[in-house]
N, C-alpha and C positions, 0 to 999 in steps of 0.2 A: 570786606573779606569775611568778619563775622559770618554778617548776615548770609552770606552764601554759603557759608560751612554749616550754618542752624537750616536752611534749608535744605541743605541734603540728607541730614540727620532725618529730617522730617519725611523726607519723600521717601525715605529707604523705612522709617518705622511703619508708615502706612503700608508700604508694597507686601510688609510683612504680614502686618497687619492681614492683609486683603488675602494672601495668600493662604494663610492661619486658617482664615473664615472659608474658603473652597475646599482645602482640606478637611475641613469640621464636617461641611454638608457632606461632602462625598465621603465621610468614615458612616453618619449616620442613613446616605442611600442605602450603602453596601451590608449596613449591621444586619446578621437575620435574627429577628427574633426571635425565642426559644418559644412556641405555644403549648409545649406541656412539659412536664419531667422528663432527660432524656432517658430516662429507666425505660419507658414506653416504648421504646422505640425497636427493641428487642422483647418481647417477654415470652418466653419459655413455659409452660404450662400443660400439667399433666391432669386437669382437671376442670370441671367446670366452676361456676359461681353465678350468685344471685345476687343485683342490684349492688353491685362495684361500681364506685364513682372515682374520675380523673378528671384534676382539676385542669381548665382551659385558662391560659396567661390571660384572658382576652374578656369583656365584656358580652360582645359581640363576635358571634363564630357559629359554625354551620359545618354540617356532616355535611361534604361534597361527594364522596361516594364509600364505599363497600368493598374490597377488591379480593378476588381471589390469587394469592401471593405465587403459586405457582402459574398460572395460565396466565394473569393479570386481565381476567375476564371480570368486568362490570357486574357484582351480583345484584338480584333482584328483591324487591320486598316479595310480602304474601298476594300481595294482586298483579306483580309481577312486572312492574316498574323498578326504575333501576332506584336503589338505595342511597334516600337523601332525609339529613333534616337540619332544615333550614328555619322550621324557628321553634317553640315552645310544642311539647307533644314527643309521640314515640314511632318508631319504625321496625316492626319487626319481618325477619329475613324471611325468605319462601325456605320450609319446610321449619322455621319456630325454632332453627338454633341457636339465632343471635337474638337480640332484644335492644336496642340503645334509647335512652331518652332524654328529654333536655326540658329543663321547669325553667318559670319566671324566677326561680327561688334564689340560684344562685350561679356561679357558671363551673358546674360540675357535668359532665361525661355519662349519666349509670348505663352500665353494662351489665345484660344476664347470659351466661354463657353454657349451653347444655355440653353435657358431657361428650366427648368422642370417642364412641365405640370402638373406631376401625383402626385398625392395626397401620392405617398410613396416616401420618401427623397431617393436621389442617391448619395448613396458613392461610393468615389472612388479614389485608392493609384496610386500615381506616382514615380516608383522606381528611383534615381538619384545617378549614380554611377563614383567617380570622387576620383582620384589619390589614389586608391586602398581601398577607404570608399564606403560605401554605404548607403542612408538614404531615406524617404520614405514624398514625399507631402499629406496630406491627405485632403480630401473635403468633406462636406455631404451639399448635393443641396438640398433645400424646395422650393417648388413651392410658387413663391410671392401670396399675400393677392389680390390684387386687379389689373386688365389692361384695359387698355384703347386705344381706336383709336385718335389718335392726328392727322391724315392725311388719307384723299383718295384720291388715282386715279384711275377715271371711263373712260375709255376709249373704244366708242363703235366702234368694229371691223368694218372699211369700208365693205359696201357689203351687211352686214350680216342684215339686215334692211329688212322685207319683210312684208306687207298688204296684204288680199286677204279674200276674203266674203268663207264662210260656215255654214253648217247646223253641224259641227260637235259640239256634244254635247247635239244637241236640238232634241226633243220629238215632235209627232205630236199629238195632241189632239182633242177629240170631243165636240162641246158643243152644247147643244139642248136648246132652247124656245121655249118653251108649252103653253106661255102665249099669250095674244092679244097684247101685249104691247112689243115695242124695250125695249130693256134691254143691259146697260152693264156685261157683265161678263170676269172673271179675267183667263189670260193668264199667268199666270208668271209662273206657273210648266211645262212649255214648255222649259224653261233656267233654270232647277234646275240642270241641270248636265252640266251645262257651267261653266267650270273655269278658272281662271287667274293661271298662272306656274312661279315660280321662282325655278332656280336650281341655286347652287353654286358649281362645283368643282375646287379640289387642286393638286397638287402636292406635294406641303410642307406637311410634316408629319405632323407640328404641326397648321394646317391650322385655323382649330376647335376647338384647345384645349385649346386655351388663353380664352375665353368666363370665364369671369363668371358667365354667367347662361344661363343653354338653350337657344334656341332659341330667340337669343337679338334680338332685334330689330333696325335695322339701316336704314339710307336713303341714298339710294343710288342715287339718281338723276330724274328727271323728263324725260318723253317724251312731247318731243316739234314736232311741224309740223305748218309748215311758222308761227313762235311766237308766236304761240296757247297750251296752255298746255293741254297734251290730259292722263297723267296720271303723279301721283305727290303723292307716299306713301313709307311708310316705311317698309321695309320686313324680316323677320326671317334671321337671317344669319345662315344658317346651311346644313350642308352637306347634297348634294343631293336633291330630287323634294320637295318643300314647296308649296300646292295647297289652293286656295282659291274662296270661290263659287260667281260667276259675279251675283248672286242676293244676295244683303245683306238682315239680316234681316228686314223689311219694307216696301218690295222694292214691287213694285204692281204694274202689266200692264194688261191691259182689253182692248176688241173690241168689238163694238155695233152688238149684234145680233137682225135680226128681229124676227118679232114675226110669233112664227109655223115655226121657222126655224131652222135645223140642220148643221151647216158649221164644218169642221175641220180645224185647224189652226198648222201652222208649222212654225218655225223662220229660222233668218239666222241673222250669227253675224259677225259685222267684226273684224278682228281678225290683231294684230300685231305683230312680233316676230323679236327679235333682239339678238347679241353677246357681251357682255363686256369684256377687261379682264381689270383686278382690282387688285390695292396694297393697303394696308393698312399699314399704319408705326402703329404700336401697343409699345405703354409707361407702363414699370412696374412700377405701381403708390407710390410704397415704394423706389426703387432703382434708379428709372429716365432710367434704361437701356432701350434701344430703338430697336427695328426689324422690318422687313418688311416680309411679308407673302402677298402672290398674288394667282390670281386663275384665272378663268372665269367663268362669273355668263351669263345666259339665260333667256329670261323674252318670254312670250305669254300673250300677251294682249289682252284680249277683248274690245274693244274700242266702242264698239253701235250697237245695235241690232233694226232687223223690224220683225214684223210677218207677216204670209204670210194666207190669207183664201182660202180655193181652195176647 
């Protein structure tokens, strides 16, 4: 009678036992791994950044795709495959907003993330697929509040410097005196279609788009000639031709005509034109994040005009 009461002790500790052990594997089927901070998993951002690293729970792991969070559209690298990295190296996106890379060094994540111009937020998922889990970065990018230029370099292209007199722009005019008496009378609608040319362009996509407001205003540097400042203003920064007319309002030039006399009058202006090219280090004023955007800016100057009576 013992013995039969020590063996069902036994038969009932093993069943436990056994059952113990199926419950164990099956908590540890079902566990999901965490494969990165779950901070990731939302991040909010009014800014971009350079070479930000997120650590991977995992040894071994691979960027499975790219996704754009709204459409949930597969994006593309720069040669226009869909966005993978799967082992040591880098992937950057079609159009050089995103950047991710992954070293033998460690198992870190780096992210370089350009700024977003546009007034609609960019979301966007990063699948991360590591020892047979799979889990998802998420992002939504807002274009920061406010930027600013903290640095120029104006650098005028050797060469590209050139002066030289012409009539272009200016009108030929008549003016009659009827009277017995010299008289001056006013020339300045001769140079009403004279103007000064600033052009800016880019290459960088987002050359323009950091402005907060139209056509800012910026200074870009003086024209000097042997120490003498021959022009010294501030000009629209904005894509493409910004024109501006060489008579301001005010501005008034006259030539004495005699009297019972009809003379025509025609000008000629000297003119100056020169090549920049130009960086800007631009600071996002909320984030402190810093970029540089470059171009070449053109300048035509009118620099002093004479009229001509013939």
């Amino acid at each position: 009678m013992i013995l039969k009461h020590s063996k069902l002790i036994i038969a009932c500790f093993s069943t436990c036992c056994i059952l113990s052990i199926i419950s164990c594997n099956k908590d540890d089927l079902n566990r999901n791994t965490e494969l990165f901070n779950a901070d990731y998993k939302d991040i909010q951002l009014n800014s971009g950044f350079s070479s930000n690293s997120i650590a991977i729970h995992s040894k071994e792991w691979s960027v499975a795709y790219v996704k754009d969070a709204f459409t949930g559209e597969l994006l593309s690298d720069k040669e226009g495959n869909p966005a993978v990295l799967t082992a040591v190296g880098q992937v950057e996106l079609l159009g050089s907003w995103l950047k991710l890379e992954k070293t033998d060094q460690n198992n870190l994540l780096t992210m370089s993330l350009k700024e977003n111009f546009n007034r609609i937020p960019r979301k966007f998922s990063i699948g991360i697929v590591a020892d047979g889990n799979q889990d998802e970065l998420s992002f939504t990018q807002n274009r920061g509040e406010t930027y600013e230029i903290i640095k120029k370099e104006i650098i005028e292209v050797p060469g590209s410097r050139k002066e030289y007199k012409s009539n272009e722009g200016c009108d030929i005019i008549q003016l009659n005196n009827h009277t017995s008496r010299a008289k001056n009378m006013e020339t300045t609608s001769i140079f009403k279609d004279v103007k000064y040319i600033s052009e800016f362009t880019s290459t960088d996509q987002d050359a323009f788009s950091w402005m907060n407001t139209p056509d800012s205003l910026i200074f870009m540097g003086e024209i000097l000639k042997d120490g003498v400042t021959y022009w010294s203003k501030q000009v629209p920064y904005k894509e493409g031709r910004y024109l501006e007319s060489y008579m301001n309002d005010g501005s008034k030039q006259e030539v004495l005509v005699e009297p019972y006399t009809t003379i025509h009058v025609s000008g000629e202006i000297s003119y100056l034109t020169r090549e920049c090219i130009y960086t800007f280090t631009i600071k996002n004023k909320s984030s402190g994040h810093e970029f540089d955007i470059s171009g070449v800016w053109k300048q035509k100057v009118p620099l002093s005009s004479i009229t001509k009576i013939f």
